[in-house]
N, CA, C and O atoms as a CHARMM CRD file, in Angstrom:
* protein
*
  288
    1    1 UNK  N      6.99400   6.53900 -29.23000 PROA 1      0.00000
    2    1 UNK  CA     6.20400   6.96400 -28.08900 PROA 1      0.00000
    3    1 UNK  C      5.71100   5.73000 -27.34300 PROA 1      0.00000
    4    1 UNK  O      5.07600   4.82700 -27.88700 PROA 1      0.00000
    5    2 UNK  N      6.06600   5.76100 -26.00200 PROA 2      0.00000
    6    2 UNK  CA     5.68700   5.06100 -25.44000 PROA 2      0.00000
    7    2 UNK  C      3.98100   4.49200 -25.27400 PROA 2      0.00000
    8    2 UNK  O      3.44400   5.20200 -24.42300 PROA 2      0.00000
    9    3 UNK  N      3.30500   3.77000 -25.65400 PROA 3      0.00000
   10    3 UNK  CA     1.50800   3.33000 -25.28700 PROA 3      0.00000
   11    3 UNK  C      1.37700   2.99200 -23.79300 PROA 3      0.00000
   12    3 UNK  O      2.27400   2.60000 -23.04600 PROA 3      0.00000
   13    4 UNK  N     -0.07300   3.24900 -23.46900 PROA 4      0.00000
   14    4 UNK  CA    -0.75900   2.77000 -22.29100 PROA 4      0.00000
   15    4 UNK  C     -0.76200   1.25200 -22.48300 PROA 4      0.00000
   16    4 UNK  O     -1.17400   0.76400 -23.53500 PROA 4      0.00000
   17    5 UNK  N     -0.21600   0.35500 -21.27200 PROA 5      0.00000
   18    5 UNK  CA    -0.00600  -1.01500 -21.02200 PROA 5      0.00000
   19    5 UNK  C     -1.91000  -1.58500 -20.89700 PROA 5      0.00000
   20    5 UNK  O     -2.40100  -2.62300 -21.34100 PROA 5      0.00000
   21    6 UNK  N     -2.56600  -0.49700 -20.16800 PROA 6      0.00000
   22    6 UNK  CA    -3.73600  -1.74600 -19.89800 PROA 6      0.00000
   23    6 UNK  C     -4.59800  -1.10200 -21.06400 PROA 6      0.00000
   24    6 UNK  O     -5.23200  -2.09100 -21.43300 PROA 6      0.00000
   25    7 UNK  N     -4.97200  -0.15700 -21.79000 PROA 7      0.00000
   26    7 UNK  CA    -5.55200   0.13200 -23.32600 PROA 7      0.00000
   27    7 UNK  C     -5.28700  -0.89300 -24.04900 PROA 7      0.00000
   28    7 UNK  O     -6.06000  -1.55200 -24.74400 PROA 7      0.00000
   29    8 UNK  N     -3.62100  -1.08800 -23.79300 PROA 8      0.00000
   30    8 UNK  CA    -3.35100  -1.91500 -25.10600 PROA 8      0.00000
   31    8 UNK  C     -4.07800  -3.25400 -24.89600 PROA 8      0.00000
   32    8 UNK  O     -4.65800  -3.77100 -25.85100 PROA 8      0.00000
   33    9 UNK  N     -4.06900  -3.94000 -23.46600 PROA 9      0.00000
   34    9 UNK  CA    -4.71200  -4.79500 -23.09700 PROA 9      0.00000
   35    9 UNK  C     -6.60800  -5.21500 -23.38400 PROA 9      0.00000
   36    9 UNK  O     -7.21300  -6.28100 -23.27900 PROA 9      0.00000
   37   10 UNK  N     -6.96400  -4.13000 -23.68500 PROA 10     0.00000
   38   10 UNK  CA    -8.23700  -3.51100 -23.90700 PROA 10     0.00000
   39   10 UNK  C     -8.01900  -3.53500 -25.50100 PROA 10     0.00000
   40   10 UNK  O     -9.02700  -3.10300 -26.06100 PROA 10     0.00000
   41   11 UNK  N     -7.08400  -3.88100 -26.32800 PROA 11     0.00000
   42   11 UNK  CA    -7.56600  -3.78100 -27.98600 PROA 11     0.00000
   43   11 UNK  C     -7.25500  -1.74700 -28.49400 PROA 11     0.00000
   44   11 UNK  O     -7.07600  -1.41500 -29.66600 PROA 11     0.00000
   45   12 UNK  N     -7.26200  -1.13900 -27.79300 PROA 12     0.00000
   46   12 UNK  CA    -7.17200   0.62900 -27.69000 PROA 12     0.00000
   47   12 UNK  C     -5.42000   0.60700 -27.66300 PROA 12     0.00000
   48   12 UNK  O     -4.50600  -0.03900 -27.15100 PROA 12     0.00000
   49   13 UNK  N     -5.61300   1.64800 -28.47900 PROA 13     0.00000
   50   13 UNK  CA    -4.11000   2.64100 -28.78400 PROA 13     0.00000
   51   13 UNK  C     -3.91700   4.20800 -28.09300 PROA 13     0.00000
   52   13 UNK  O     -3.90500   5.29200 -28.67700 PROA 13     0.00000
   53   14 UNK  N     -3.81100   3.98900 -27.02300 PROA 14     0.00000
   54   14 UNK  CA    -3.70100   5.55600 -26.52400 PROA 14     0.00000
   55   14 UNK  C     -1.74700   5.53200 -26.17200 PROA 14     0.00000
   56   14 UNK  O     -0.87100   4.66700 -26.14800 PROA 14     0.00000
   57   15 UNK  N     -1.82000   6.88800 -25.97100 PROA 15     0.00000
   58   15 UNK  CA     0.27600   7.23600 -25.89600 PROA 15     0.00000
   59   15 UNK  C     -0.03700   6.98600 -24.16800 PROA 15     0.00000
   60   15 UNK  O     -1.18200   7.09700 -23.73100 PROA 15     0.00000
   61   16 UNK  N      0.95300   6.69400 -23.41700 PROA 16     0.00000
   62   16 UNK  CA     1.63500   6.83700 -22.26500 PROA 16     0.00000
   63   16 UNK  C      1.93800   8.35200 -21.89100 PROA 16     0.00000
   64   16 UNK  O      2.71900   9.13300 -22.43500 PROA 16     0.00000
   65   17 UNK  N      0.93600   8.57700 -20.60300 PROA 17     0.00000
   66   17 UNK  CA     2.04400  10.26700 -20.07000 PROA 17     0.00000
   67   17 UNK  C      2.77200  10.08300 -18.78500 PROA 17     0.00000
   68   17 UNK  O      3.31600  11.02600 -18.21000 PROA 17     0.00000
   69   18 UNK  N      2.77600   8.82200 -18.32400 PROA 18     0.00000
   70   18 UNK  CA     3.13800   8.42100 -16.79200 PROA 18     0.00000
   71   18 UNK  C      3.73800   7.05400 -16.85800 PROA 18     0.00000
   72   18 UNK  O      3.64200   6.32900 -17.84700 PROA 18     0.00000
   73   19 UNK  N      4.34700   6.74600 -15.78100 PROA 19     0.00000
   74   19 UNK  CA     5.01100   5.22200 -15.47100 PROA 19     0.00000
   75   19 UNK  C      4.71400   4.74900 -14.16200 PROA 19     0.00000
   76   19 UNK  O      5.18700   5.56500 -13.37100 PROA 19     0.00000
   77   20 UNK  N      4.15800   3.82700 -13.56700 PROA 20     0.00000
   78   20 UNK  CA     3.49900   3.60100 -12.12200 PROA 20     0.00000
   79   20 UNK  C      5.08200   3.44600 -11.95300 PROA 20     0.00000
   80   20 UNK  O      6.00300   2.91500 -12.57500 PROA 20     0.00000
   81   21 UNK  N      4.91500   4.17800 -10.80000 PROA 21     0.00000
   82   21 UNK  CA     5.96300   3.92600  -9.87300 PROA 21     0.00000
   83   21 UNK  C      6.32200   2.15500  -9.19900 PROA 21     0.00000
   84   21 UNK  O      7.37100   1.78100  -8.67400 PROA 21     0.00000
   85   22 UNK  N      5.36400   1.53600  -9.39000 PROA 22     0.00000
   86   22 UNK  CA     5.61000   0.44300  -8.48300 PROA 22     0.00000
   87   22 UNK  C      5.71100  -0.63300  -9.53600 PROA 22     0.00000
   88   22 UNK  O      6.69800  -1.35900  -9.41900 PROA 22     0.00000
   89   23 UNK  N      4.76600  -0.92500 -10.69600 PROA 23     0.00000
   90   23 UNK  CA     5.25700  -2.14600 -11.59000 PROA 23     0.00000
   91   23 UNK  C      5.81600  -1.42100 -12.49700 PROA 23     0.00000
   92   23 UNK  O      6.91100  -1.92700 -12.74400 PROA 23     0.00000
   93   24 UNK  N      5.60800  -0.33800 -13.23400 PROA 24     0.00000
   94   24 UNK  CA     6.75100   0.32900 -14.45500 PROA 24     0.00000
   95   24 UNK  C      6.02900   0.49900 -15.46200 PROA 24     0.00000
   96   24 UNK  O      6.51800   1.21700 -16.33400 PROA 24     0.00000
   97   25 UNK  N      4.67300  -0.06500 -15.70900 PROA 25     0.00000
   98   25 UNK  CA     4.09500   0.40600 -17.14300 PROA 25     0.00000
   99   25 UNK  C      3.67600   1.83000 -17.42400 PROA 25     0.00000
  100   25 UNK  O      3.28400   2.73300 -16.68500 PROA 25     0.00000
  101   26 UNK  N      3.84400   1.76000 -18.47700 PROA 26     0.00000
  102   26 UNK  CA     3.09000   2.86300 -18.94000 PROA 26     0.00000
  103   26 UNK  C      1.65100   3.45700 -19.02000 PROA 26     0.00000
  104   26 UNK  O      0.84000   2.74600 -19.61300 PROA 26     0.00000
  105   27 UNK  N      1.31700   4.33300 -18.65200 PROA 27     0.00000
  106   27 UNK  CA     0.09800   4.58100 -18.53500 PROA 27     0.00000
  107   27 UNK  C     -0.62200   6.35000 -18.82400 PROA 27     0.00000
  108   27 UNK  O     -0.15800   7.45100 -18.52600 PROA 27     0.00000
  109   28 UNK  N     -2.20800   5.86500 -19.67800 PROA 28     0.00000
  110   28 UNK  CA    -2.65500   7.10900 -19.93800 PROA 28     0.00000
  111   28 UNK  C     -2.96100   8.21500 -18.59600 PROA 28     0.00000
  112   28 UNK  O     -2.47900   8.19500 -17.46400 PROA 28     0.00000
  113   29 UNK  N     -3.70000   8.92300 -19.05400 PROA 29     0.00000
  114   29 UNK  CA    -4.94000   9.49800 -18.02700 PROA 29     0.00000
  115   29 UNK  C     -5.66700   9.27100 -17.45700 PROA 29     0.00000
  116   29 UNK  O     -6.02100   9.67300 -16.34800 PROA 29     0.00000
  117   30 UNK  N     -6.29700   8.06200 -18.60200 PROA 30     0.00000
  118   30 UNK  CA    -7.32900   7.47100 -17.78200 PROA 30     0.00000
  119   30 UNK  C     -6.74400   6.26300 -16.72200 PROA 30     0.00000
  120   30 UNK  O     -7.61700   5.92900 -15.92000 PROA 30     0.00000
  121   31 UNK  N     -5.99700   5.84500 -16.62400 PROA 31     0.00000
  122   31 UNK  CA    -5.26900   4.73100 -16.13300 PROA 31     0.00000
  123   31 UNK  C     -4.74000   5.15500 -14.97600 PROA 31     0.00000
  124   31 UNK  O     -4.95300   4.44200 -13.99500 PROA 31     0.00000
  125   32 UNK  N     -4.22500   5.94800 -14.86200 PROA 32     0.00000
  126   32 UNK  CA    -3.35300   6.92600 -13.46100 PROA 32     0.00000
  127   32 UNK  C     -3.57000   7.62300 -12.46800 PROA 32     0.00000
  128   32 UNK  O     -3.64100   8.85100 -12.42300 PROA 32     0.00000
  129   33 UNK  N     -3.71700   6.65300 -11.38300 PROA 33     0.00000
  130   33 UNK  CA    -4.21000   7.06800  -9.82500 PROA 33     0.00000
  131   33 UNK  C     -2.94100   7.80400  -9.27100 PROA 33     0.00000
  132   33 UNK  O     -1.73000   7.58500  -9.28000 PROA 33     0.00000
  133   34 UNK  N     -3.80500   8.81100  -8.76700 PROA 34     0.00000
  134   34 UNK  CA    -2.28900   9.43800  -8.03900 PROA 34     0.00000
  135   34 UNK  C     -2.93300   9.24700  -5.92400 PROA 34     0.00000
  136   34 UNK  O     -3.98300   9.23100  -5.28200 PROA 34     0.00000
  137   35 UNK  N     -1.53700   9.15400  -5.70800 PROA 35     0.00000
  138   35 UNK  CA    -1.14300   8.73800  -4.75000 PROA 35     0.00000
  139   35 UNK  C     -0.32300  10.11400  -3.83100 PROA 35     0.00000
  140   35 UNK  O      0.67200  10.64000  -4.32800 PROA 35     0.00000
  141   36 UNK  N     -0.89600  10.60400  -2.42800 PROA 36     0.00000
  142   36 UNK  CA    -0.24400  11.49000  -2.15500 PROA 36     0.00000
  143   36 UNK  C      0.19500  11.46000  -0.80800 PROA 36     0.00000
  144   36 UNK  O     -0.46300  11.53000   0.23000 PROA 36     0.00000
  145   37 UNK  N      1.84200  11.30200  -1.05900 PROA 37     0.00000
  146   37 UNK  CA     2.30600  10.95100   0.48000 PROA 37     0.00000
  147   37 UNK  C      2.98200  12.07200   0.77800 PROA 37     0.00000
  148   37 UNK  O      3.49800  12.83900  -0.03400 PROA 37     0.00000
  149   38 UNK  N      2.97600  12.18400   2.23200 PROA 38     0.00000
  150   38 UNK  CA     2.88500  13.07300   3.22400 PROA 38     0.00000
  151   38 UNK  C      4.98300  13.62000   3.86400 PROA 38     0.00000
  152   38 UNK  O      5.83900  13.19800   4.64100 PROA 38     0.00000
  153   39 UNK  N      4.87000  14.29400   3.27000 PROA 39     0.00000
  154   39 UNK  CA     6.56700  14.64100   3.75100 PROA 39     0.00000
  155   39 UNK  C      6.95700  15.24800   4.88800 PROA 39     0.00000
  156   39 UNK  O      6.50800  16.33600   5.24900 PROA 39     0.00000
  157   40 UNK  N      7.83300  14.56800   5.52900 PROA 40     0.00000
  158   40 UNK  CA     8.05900  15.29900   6.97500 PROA 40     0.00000
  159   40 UNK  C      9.60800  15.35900   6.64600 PROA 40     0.00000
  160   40 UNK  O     10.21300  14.75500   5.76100 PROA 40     0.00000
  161   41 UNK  N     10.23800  16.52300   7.88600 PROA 41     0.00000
  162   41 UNK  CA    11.86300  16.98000   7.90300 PROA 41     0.00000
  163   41 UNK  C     12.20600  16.93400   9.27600 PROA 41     0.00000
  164   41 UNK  O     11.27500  17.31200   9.98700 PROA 41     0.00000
  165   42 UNK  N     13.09000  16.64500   9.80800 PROA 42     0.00000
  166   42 UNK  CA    13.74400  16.53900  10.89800 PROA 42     0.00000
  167   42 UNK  C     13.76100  15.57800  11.35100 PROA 42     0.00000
  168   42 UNK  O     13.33000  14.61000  10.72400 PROA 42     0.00000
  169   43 UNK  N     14.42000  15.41000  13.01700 PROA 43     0.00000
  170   43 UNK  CA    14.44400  14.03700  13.54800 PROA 43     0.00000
  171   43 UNK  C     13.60600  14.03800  14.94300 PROA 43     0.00000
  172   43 UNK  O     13.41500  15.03200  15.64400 PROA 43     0.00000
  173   44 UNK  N     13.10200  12.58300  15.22500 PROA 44     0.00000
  174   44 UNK  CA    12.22500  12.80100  16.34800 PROA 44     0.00000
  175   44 UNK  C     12.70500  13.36200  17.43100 PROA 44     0.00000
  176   44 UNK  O     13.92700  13.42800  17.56300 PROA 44     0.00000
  177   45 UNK  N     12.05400  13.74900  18.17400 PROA 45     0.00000
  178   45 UNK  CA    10.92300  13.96200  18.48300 PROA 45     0.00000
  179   45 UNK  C     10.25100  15.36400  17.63600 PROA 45     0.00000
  180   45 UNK  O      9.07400  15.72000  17.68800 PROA 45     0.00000
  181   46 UNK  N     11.29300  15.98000  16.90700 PROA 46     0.00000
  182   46 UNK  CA    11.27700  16.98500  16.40800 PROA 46     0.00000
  183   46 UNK  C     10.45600  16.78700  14.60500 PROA 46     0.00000
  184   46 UNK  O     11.04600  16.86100  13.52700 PROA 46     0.00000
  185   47 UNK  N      9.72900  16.66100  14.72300 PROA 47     0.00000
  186   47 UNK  CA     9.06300  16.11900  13.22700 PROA 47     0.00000
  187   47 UNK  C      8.18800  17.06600  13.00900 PROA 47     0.00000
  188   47 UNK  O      7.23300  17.25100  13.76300 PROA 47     0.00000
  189   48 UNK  N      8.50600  18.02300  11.57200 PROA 48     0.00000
  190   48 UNK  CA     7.55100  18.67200  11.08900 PROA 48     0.00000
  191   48 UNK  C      6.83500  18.38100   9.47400 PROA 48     0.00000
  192   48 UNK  O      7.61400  18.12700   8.55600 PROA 48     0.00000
  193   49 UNK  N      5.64000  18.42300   9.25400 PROA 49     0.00000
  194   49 UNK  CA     5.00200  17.72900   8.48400 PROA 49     0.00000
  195   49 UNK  C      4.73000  19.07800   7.04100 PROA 49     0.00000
  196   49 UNK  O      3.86100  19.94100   7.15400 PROA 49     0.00000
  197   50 UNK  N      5.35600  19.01000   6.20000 PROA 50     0.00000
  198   50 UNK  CA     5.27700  20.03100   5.45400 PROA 50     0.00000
  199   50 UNK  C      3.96000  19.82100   4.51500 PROA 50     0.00000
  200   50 UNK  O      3.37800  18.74700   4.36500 PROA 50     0.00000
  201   51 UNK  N      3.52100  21.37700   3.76200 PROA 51     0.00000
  202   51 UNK  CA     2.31200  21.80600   3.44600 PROA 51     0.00000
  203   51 UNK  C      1.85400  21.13800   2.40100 PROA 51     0.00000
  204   51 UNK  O      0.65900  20.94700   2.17200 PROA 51     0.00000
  205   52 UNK  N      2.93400  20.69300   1.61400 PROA 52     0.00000
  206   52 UNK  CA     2.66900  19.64800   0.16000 PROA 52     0.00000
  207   52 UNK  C      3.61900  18.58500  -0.01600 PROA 52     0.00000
  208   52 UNK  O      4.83800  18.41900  -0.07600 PROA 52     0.00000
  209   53 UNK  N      2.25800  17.76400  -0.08700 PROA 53     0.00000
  210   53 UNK  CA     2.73600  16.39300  -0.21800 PROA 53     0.00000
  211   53 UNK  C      3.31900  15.91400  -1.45900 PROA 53     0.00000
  212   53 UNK  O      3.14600  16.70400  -2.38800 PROA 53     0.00000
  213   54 UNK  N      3.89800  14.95600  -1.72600 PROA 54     0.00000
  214   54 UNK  CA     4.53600  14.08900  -2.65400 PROA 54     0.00000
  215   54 UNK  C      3.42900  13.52300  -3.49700 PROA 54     0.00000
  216   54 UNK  O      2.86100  12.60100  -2.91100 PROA 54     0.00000
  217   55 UNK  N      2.98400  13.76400  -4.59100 PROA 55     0.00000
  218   55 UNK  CA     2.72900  13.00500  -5.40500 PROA 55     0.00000
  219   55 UNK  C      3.17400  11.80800  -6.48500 PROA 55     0.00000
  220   55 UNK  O      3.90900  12.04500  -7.44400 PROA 55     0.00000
  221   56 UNK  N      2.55700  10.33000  -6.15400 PROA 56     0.00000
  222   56 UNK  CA     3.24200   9.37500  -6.80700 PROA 56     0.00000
  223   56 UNK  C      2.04200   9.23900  -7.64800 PROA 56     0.00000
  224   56 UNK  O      0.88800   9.64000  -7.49800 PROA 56     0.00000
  225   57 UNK  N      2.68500   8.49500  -8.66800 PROA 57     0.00000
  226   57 UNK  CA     1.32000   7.73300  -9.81500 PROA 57     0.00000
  227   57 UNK  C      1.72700   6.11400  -9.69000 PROA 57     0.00000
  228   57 UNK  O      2.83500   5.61100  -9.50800 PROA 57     0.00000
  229   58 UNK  N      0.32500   5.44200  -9.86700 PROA 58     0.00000
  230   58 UNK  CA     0.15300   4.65200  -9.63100 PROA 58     0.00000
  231   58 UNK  C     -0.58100   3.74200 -10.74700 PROA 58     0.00000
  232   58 UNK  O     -1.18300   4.70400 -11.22600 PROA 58     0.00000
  233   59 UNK  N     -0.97700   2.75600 -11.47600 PROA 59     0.00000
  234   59 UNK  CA    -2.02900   2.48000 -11.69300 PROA 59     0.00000
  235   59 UNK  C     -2.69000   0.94100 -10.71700 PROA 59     0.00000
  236   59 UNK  O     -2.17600   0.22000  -9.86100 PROA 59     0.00000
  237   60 UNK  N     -4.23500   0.96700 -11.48900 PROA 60     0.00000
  238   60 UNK  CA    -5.42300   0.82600 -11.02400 PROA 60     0.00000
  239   60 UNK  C     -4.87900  -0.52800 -10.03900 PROA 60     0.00000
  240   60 UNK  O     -5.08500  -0.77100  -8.85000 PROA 60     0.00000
  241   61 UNK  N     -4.26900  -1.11500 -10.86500 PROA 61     0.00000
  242   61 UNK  CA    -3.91200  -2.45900 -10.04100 PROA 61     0.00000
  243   61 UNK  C     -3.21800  -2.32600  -8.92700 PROA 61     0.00000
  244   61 UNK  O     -3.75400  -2.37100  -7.82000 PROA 61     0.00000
  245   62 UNK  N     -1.66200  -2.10700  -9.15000 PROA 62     0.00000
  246   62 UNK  CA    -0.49200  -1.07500  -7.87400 PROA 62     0.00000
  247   62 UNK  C     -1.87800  -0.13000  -6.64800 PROA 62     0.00000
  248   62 UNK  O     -1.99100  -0.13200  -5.42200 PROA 62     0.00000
  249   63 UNK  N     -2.43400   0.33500  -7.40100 PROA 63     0.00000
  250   63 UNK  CA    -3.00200   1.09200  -5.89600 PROA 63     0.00000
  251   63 UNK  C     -3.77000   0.63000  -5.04500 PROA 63     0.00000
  252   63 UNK  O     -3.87900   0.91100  -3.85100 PROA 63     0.00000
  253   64 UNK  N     -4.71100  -0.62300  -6.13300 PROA 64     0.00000
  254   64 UNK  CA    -5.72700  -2.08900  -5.16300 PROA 64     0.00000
  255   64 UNK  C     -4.69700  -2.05600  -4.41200 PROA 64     0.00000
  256   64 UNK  O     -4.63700  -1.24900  -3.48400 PROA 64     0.00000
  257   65 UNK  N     -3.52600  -3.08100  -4.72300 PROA 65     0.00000
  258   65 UNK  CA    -2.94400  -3.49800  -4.09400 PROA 65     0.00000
  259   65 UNK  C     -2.15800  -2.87800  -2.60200 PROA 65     0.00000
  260   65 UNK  O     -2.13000  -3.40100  -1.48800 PROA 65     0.00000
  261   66 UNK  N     -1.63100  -1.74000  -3.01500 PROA 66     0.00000
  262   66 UNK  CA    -1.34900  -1.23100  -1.45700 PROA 66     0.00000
  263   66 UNK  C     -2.66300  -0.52400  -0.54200 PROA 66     0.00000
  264   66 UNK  O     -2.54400  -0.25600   0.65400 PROA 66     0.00000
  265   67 UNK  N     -3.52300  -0.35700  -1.08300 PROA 67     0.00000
  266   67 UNK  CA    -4.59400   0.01000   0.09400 PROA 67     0.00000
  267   67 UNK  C     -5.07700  -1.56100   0.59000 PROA 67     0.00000
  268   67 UNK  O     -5.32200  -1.91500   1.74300 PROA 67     0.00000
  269   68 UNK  N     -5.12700  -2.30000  -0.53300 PROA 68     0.00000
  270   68 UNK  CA    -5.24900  -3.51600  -0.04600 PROA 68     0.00000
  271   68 UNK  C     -4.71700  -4.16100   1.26900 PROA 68     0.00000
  272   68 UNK  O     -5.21200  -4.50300   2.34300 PROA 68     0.00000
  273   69 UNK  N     -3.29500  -4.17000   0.60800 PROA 69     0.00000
  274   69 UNK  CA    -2.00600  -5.03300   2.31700 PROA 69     0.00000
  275   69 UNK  C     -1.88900  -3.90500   3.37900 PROA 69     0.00000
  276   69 UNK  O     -1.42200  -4.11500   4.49800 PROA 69     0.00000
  277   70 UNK  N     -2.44700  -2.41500   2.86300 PROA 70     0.00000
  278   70 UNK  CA    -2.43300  -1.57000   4.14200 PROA 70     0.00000
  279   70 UNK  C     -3.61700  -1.51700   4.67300 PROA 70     0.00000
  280   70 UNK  O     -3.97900  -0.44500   5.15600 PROA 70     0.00000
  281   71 UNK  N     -4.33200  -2.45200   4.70100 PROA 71     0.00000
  282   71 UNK  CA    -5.63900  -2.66700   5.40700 PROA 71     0.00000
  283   71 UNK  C     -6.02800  -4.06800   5.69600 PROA 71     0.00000
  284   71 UNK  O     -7.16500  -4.44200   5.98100 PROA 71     0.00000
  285   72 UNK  N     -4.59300  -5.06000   5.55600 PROA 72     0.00000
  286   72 UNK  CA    -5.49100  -6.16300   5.69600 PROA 72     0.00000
  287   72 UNK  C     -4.97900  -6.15500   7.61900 PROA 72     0.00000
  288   72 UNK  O     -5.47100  -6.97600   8.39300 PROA 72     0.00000
């Protein structure tokens, strides 16, 4: 079974239920920001924005980081 990367970092043994999409570790519950992007279909000018979004997981660091460079 895969472990949580930053627990383990922390001295703690918890299992992995997720993988950040952006660096690859493993990560608990407590560790896993979710991230919810917005899906659209068609082509412009014709763009419709559907009712449910995409959920990505992330952790704590990966998600600083892009709200981060999407705000500097």
């Amino acid at each position: 079974m895969m472990k949580c990367y930053d627990c383990m970092e922390k001295g703690k043994d918890s299992n992995a239920v997720c993988i950040c999409i952006t660096c690859g570790k493993g990560l608990c519950l407590d560790h896993t920001k979710e991230l919810e992007l917005p899906v659209t279909v068609g082509t412009p000018p014709d763009l419709k924005r559907l009712p449910n979004s995409l959920p990505r997981l992330v952790c704590n660091y990966c998600i600083n980081q892009i709200i981060e460079d999407g705000f500097d």
